[in-house]
KOLNUMAR-411979 format. One record per residue (C-alpha): x, y, z; residue in three letters. Coordinates in Angstrom, 3 decimals. Example, Ala and Ser with C-alpha at 12.3 -4.5 7.8 and 13.67 -1.06 7.14 Angstrom:
2
[site [12.300; -4.500; 7.800]; Ala]
[site [13.670; -1.060; 7.140]; Ser]
# end
This chain:
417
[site [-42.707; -5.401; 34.420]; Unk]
[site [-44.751; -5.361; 31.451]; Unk]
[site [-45.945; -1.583; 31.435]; Unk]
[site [-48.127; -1.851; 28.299]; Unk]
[site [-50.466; -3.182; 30.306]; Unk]
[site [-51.386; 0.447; 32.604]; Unk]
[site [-53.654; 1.090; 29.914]; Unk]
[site [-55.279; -2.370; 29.707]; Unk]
[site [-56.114; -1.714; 33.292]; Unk]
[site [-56.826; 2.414; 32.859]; Unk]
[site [-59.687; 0.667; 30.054]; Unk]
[site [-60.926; -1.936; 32.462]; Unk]
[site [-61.631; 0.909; 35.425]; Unk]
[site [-63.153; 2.809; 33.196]; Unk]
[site [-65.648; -0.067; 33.075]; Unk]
[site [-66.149; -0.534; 36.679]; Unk]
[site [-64.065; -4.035; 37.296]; Unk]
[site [-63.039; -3.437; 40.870]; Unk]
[site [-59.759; -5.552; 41.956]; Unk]
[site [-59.921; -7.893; 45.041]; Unk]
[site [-58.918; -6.260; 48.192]; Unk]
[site [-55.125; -7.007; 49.398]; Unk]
[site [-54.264; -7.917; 52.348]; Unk]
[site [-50.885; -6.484; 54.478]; Unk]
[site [-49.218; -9.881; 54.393]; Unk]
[site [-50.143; -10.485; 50.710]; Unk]
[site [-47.577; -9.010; 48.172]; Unk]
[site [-48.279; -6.237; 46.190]; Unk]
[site [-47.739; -6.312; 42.505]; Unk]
[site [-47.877; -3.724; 39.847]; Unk]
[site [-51.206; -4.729; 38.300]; Unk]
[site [-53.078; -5.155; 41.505]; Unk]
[site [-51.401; -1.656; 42.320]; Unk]
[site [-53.096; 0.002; 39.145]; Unk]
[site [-56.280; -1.634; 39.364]; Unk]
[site [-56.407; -0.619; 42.929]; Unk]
[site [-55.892; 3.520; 42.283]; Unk]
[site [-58.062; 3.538; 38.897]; Unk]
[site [-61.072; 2.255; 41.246]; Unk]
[site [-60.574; 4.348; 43.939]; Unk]
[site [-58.307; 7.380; 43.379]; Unk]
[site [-61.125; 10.277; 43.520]; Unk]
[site [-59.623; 11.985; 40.354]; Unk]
[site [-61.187; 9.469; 38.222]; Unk]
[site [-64.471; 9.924; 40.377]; Unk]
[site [-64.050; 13.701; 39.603]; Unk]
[site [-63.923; 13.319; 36.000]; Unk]
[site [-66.929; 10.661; 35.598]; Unk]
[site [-69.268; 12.957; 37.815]; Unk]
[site [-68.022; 16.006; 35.356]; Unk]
[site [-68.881; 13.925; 32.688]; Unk]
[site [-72.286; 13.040; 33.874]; Unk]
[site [-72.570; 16.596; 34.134]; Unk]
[site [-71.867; 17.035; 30.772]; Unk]
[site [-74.250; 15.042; 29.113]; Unk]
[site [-76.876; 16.195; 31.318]; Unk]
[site [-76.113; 19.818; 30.031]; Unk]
[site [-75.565; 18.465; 26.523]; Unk]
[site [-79.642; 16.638; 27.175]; Unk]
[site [-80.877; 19.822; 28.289]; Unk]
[site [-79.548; 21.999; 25.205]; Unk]
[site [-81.207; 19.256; 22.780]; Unk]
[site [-84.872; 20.063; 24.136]; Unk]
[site [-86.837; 22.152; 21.785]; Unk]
[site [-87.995; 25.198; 22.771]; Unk]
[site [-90.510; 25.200; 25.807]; Unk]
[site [-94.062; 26.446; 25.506]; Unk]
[site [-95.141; 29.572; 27.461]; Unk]
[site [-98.719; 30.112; 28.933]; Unk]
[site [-99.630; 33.590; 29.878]; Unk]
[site [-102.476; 36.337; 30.229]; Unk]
[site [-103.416; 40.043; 29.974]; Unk]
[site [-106.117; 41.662; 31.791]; Unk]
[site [-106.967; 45.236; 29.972]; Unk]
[site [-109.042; 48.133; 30.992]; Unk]
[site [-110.231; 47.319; 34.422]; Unk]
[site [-110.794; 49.676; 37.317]; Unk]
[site [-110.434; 52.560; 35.252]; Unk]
[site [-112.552; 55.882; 35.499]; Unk]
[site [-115.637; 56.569; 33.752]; Unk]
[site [-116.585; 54.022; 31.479]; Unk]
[site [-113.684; 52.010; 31.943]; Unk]
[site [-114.512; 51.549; 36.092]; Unk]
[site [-115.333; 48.559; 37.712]; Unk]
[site [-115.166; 45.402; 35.271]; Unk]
[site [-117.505; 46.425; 32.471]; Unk]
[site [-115.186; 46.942; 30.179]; Unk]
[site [-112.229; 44.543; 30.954]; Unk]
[site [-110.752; 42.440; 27.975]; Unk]
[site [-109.455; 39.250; 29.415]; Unk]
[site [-106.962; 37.277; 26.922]; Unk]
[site [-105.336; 33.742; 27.754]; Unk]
[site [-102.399; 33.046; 25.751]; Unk]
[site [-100.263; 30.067; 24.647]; Unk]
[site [-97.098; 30.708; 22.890]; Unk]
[site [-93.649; 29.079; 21.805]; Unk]
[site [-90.509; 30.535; 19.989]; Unk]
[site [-90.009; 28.911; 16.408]; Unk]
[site [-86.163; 28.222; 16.251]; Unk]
[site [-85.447; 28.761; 12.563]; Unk]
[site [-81.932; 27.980; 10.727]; Unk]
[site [-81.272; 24.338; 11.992]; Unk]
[site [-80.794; 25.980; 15.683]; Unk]
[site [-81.947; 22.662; 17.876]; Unk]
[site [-79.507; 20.452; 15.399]; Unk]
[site [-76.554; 23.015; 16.235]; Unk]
[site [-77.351; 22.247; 19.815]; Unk]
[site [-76.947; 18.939; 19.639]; Unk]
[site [-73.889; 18.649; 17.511]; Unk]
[site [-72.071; 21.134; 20.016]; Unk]
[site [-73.653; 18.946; 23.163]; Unk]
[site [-71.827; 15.372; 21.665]; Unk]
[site [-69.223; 17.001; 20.760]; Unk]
[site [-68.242; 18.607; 24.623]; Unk]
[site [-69.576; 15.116; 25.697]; Unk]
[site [-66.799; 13.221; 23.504]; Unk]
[site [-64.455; 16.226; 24.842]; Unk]
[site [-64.802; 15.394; 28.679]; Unk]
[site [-64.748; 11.669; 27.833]; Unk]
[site [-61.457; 11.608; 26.161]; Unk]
[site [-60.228; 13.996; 29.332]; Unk]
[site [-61.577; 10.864; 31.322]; Unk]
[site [-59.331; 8.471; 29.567]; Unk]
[site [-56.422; 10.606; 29.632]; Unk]
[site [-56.822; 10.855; 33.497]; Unk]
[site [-57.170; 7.383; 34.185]; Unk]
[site [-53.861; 6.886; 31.720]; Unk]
[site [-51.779; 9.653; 34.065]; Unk]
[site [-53.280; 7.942; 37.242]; Unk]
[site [-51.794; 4.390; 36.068]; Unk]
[site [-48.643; 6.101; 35.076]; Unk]
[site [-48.230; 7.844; 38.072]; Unk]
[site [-48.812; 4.615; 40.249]; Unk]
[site [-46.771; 2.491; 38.102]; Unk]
[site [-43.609; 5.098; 39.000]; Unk]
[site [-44.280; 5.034; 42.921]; Unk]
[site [-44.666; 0.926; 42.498]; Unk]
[site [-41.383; 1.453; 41.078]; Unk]
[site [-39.651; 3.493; 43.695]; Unk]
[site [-40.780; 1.005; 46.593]; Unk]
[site [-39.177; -1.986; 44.603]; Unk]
[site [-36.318; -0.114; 43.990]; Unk]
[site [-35.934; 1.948; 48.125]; Unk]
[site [-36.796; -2.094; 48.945]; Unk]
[site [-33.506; -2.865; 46.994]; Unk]
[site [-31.926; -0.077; 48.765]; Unk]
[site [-32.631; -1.010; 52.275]; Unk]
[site [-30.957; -4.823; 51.190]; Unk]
[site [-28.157; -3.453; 50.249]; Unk]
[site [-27.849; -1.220; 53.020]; Unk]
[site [-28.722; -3.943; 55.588]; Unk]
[site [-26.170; -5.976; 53.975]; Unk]
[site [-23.471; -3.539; 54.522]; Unk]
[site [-24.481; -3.219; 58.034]; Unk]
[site [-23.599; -6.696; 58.562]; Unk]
[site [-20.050; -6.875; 55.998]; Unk]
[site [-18.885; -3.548; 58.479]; Unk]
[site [-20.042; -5.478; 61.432]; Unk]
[site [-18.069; -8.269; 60.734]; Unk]
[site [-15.355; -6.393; 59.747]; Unk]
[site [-14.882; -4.381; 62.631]; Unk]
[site [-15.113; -7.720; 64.743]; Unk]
[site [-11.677; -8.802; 62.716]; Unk]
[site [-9.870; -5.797; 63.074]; Unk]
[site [-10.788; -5.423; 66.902]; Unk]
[site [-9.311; -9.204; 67.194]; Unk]
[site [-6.116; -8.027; 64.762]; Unk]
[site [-5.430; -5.034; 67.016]; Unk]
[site [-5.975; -7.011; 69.897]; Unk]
[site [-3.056; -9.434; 68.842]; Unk]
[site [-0.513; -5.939; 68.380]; Unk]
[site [-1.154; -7.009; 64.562]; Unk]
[site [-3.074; -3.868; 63.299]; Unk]
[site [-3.075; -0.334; 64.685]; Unk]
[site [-5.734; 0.983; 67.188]; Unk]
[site [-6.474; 3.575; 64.090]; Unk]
[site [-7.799; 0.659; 62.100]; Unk]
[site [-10.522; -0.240; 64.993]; Unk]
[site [-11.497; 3.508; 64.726]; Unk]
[site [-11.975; 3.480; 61.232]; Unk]
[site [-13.852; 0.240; 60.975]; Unk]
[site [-15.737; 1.285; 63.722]; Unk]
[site [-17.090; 4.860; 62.274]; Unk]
[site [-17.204; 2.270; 58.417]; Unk]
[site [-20.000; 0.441; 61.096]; Unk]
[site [-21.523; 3.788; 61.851]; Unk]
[site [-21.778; 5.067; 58.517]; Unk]
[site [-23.652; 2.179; 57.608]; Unk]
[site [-26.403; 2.131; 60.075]; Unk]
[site [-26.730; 5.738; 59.472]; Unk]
[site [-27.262; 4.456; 55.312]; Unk]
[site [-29.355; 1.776; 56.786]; Unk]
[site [-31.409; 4.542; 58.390]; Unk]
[site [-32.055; 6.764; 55.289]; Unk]
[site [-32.649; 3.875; 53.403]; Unk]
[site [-35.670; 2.667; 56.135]; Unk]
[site [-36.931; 6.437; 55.463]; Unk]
[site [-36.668; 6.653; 52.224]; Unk]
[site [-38.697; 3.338; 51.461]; Unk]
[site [-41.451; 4.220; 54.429]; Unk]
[site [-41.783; 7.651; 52.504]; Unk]
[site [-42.393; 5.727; 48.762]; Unk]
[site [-44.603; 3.045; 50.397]; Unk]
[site [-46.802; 6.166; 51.907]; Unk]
[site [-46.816; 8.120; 48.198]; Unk]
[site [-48.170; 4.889; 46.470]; Unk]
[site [-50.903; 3.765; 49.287]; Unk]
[site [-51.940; 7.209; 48.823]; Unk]
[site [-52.549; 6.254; 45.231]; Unk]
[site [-55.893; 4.742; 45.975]; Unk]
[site [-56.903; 6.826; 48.655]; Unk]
[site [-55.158; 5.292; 52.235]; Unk]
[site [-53.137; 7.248; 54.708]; Unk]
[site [-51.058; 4.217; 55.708]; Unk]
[site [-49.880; 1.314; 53.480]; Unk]
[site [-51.856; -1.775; 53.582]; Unk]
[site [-49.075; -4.092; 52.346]; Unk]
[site [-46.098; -5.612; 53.162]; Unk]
[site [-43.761; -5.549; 50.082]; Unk]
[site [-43.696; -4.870; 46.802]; Unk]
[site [-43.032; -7.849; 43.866]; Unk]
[site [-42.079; -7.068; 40.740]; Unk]
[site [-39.446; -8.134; 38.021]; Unk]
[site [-37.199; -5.144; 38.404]; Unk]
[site [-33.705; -6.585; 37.247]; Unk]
[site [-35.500; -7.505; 33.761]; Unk]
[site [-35.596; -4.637; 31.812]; Unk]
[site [-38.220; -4.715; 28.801]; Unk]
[site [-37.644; -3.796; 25.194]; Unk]
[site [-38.162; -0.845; 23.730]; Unk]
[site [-40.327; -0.149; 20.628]; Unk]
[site [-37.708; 1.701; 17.683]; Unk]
[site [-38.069; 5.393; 18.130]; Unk]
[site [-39.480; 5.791; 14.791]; Unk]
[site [-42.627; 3.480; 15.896]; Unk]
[site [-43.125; 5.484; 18.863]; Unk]
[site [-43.103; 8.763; 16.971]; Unk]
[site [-45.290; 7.543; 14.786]; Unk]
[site [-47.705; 7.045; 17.935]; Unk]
[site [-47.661; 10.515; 19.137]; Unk]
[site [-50.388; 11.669; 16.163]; Unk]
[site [-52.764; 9.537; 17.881]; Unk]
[site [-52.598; 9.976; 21.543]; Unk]
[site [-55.126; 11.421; 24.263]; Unk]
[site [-53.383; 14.606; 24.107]; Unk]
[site [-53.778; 14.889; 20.188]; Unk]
[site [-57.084; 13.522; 20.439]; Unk]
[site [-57.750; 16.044; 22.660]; Unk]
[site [-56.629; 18.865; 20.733]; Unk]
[site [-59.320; 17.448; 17.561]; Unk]
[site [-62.227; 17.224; 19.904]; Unk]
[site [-61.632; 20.985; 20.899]; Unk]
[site [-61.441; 21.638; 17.400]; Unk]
[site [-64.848; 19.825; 16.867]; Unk]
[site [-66.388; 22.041; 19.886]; Unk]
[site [-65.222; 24.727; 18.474]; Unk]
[site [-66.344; 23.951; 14.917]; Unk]
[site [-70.025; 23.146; 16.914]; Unk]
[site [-70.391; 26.786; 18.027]; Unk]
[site [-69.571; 28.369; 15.189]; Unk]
[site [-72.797; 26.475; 13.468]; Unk]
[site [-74.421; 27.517; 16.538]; Unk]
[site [-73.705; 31.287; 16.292]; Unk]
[site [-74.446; 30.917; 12.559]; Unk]
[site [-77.497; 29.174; 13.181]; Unk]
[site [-78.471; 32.268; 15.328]; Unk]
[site [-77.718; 34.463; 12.227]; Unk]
[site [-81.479; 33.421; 10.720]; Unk]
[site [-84.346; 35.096; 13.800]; Unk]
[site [-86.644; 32.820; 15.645]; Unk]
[site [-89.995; 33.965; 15.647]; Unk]
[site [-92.265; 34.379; 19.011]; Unk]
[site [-95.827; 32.807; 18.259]; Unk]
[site [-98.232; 33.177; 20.632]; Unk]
[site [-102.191; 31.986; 19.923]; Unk]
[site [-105.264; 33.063; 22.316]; Unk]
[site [-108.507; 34.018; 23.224]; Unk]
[site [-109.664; 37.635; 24.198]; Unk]
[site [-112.881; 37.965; 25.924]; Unk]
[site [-114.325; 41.633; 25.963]; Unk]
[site [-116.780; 41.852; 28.971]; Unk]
[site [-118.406; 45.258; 27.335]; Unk]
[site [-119.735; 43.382; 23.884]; Unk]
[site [-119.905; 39.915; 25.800]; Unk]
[site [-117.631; 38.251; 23.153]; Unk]
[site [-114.002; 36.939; 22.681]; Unk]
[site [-112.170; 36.145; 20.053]; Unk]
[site [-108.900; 34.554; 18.724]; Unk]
[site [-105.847; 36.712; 19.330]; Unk]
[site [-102.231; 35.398; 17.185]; Unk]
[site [-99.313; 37.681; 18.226]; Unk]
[site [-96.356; 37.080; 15.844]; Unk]
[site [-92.682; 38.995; 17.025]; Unk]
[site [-88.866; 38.795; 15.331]; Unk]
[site [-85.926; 40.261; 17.221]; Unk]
[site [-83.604; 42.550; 15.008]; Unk]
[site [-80.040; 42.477; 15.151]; Unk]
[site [-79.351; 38.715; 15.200]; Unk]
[site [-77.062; 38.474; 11.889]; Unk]
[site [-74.609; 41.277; 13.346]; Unk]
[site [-74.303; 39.544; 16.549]; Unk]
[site [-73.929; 35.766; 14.512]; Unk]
[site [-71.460; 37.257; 12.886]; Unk]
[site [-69.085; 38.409; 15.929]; Unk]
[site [-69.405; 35.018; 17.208]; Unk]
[site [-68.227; 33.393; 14.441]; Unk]
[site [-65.156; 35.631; 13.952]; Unk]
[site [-64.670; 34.179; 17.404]; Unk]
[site [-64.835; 31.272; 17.115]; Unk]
[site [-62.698; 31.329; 13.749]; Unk]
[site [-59.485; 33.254; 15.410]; Unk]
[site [-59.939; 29.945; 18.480]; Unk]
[site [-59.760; 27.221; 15.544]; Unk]
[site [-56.557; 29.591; 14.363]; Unk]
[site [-55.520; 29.258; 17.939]; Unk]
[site [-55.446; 25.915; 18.678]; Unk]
[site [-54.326; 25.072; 15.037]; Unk]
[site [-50.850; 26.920; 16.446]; Unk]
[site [-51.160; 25.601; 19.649]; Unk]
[site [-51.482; 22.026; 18.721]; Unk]
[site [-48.747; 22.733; 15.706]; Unk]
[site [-46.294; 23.708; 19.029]; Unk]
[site [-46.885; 21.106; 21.224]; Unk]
[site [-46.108; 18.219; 18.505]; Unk]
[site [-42.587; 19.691; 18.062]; Unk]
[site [-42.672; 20.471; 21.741]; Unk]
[site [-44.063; 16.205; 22.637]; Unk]
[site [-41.468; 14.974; 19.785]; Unk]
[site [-38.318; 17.042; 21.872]; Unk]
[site [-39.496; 15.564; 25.135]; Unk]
[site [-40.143; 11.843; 23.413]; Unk]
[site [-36.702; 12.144; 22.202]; Unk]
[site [-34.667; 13.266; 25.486]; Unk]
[site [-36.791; 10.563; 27.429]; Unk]
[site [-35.598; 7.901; 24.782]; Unk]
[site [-32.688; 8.459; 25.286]; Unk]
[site [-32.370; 9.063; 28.727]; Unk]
[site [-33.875; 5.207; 28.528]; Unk]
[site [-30.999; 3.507; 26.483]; Unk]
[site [-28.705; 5.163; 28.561]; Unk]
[site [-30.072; 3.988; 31.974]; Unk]
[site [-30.138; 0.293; 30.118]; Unk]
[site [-26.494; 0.910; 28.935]; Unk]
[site [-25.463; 1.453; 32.292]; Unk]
[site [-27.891; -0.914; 34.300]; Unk]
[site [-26.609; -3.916; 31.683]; Unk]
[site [-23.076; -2.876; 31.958]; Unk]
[site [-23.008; -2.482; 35.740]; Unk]
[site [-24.614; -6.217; 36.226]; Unk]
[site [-22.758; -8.061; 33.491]; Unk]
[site [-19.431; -6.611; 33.685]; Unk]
[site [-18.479; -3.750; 37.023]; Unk]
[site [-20.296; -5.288; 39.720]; Unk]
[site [-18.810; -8.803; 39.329]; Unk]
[site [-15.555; -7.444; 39.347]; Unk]
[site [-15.703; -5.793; 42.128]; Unk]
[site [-16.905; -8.619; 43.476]; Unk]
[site [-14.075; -10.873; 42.519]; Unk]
[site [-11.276; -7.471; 43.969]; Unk]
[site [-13.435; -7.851; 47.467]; Unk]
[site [-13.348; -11.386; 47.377]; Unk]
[site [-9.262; -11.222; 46.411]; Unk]
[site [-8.714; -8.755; 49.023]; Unk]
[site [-10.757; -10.128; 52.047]; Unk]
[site [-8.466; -13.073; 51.553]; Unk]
[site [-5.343; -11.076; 51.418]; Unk]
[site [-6.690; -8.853; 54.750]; Unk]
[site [-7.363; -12.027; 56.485]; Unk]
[site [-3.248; -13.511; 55.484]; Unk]
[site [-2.208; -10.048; 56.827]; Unk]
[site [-1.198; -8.864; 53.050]; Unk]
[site [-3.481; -6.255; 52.758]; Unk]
[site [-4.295; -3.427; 55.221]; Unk]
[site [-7.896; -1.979; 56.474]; Unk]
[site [-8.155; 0.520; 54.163]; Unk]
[site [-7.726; -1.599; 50.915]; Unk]
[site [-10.343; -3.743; 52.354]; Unk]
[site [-12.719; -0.994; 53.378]; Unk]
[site [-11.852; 0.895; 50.150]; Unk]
[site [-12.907; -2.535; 47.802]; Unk]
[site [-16.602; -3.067; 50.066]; Unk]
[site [-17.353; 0.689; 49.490]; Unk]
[site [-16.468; 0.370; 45.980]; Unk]
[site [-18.636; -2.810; 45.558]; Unk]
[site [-22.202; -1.610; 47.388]; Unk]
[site [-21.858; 1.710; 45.469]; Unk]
[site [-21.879; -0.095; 42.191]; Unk]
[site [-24.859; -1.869; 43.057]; Unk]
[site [-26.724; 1.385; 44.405]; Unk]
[site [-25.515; 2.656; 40.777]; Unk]
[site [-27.239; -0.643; 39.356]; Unk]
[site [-30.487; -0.157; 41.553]; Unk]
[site [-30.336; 3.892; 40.089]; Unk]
[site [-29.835; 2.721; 36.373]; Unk]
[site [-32.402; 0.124; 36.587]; Unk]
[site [-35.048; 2.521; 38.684]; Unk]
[site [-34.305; 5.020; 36.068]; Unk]
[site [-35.143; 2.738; 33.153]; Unk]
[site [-38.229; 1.023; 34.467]; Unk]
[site [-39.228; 5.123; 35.671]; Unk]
[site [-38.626; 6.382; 31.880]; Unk]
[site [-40.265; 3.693; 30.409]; Unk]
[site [-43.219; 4.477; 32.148]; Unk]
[site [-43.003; 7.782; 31.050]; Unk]
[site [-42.369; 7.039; 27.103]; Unk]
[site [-45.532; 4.914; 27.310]; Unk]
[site [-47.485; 7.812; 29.201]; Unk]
[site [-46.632; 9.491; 26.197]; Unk]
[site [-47.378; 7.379; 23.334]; Unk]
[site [-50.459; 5.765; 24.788]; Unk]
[site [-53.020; 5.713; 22.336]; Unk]
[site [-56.552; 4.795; 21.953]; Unk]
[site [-56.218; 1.433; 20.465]; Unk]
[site [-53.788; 0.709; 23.232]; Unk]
[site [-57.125; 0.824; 26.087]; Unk]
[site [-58.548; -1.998; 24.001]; Unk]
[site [-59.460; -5.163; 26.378]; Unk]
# end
């Protein structure tokens, strides 16, 4: 399984490539599998609809200021001289405030910069949603490995049980040994059993990947014995500087650093201008009226919010300064969690397993001369299929943790098509 491509594929549903439809009696392989949730898991919907949002807020806060149409009407229905409409002074006015201080531009910087914000957040999703589909893919191919070996087990205490029952029946082997092979064939089918629910339970998780409530395949393919190489720790490190999360943490910073030019910005006062015409009934005249206003208080306020926003950059500074030793800890334990599982997985295959294989293989032969007893024999198949349940684990583990060291060392150059 080559799991540098997830974020090939996270990149190419971010574009709107759609994967062919499976069908049940087609296998189902990891790439189809990723391709499949990235175009239809409704996280990824979530996040592009936010993001619309987003840049329809950020298009809205880049308009300039709207103009304002308004009127007065003055001295009517008054007493005396002032009754009726004589002396009513009608004025029509059109105004518009006059942001001052580079206001509109601060706007607009703080708009791209929340719009590059929920985009990366966008990517990062789609990276956890391959991730996490990649490690259910895994689980099926490995509870489909399960369920083999368990069926096979079924069938070695089957047949075993059949030989002692003829042994005992010729007075060679005690009825004890047809007991004990026969709860040996019980055991099994109750393995065989877990292992049927364990795999139903894994296919469920990943169909629910991309949205279905029952699986709509038959199998799972993949090369799960091969176990890919792994970058040198140092590389991988080196990686962590440039990842979603990190990128994440800048692009905050730049939103951050947007609204503190805002809220300086607002330290200079817009003015309200407002031009019209006043018509005075009384003299039969009108003339132009300009109206000119400032609000007070602006540079006091300015400068709260950009104390503010100067103790959030301080903040995050720490924040992000924590979770790089905190992301280089859990890069570490995962690594080597990883050359462990291979250590084990390689040393089980090459070396344990076909051993055991060989002791079953000398004892079966030794059973069926009448040599050994039942137990040796029963002792040397449980010893065998728990190695290779051990294999399955150490290779399930690796291909799991791999996933996982890639989650976190993806990078943007790494979503390149």
């Amino acid at each position: 399984m080559n799991l540098r491509c997830l974020l090939v594929l996270a990149f190419a549903g971010a574009c709107g490539i759609v994967p062919l439809s499976g069908r049940a009696a087609d296998p189902l392989r990891l790439e189809n599998a990723i391709a499949r949730a990235l175009a239809s898991n409704p996280t990824i919907a979530a996040e592009q609809a936010q993001l619309q949002a987003v840049q329809a807020k950020a298009q809205r806060e880049a308009l300039p200021t709207p103009y304002t149409v308004g009127g007065e009407l003055d001295n009517i229905v008054g007493t005396g001289a002032l009754s009726g409409f004589t002396s009513a002074e009608t004025t029509l006015r059109i105004g518009r405030v006059l942001e001052l201080g580079g206001k509109r531009q601060a706007r607009q910087a703080l708009g791209a910069a929340e719009v590059s914000q929920q985009q990366n957040q966008a990517d990062a999703a789609r990276i956890q949603i391959a991730s996490r589909t990649a490690a259910r893919f895994i689980e099926v191919v490995a509870g489909q490995r399960r369920l083999a070996y368990a069926q096979e087990r079924v069938t070695q205490a089957e047949r075993t049980r059949r030989e002692v029952a003829a042994w005992v029946a010729a007075a060679r082997n005690p009825e004890s040994d047809l007991r004990a092979a026969e709860i040996a064939v019980a055991e099994a089918e109750l393995d065989r059993q877990h292992a049927e629910h364990e795999l139903l339970s894994a296919r469920m998780t990943l169909a629910s990947s991309w949205g279905s409530f029952e699986p709509d395949f038959e199998t799972a393919v993949g090369a799960f014995d091969a176990l890919p190489a792994i970058e040198p720790f140092e590389r991988l490190v080196a990686r962590l500087a440039t990842t979603p999360e990190q990128r994440a943490n800048l692009l905050e910073a730049e939103t951050i650093a947007a609204r503190r030019r805002v809220a300086q910005a607002a330290a200079k006062p817009d003015l309200n201008v407002s031009l019209g015409v006043r018509r005075l009934e009384a003299l039969d005249d009108q003339g132009l009226v300009l109206s000119v206003s400032m609000p007070l208080g602006s540079r006091v306020r300015s400068a709260y919010s950009v104390t503010e926003a100067d103790a959030q950059l301080a903040a995050l500074h720490l924040r992000r300064d924590a979770q790089r030793f905190e992301r280089h800890q859990e890069l570490f334990e995962r690594y080597q969690e990883l050359n462990h599982a291979r250590v084990e997985a390689e040393t089980l295959r090459a070396s344990m397993i076909p051993k055991a294989e060989q002791a079953l293989a000398f004892t079966r032969r030794g059973f069926e001369a009448g040599r050994f007893s039942f137990v040796a024999l029963a002792q040397s198949q449980k010893t065998l299929f728990e190695l290779r349940e051990r294999s399955t684990e150490a290779a399930a583990r690796y291909h799991t943790m791999l996933v996982e060291v890639e989650r976190l060392t993806a990078v943007a150059q790494d979503t390149a098509p």
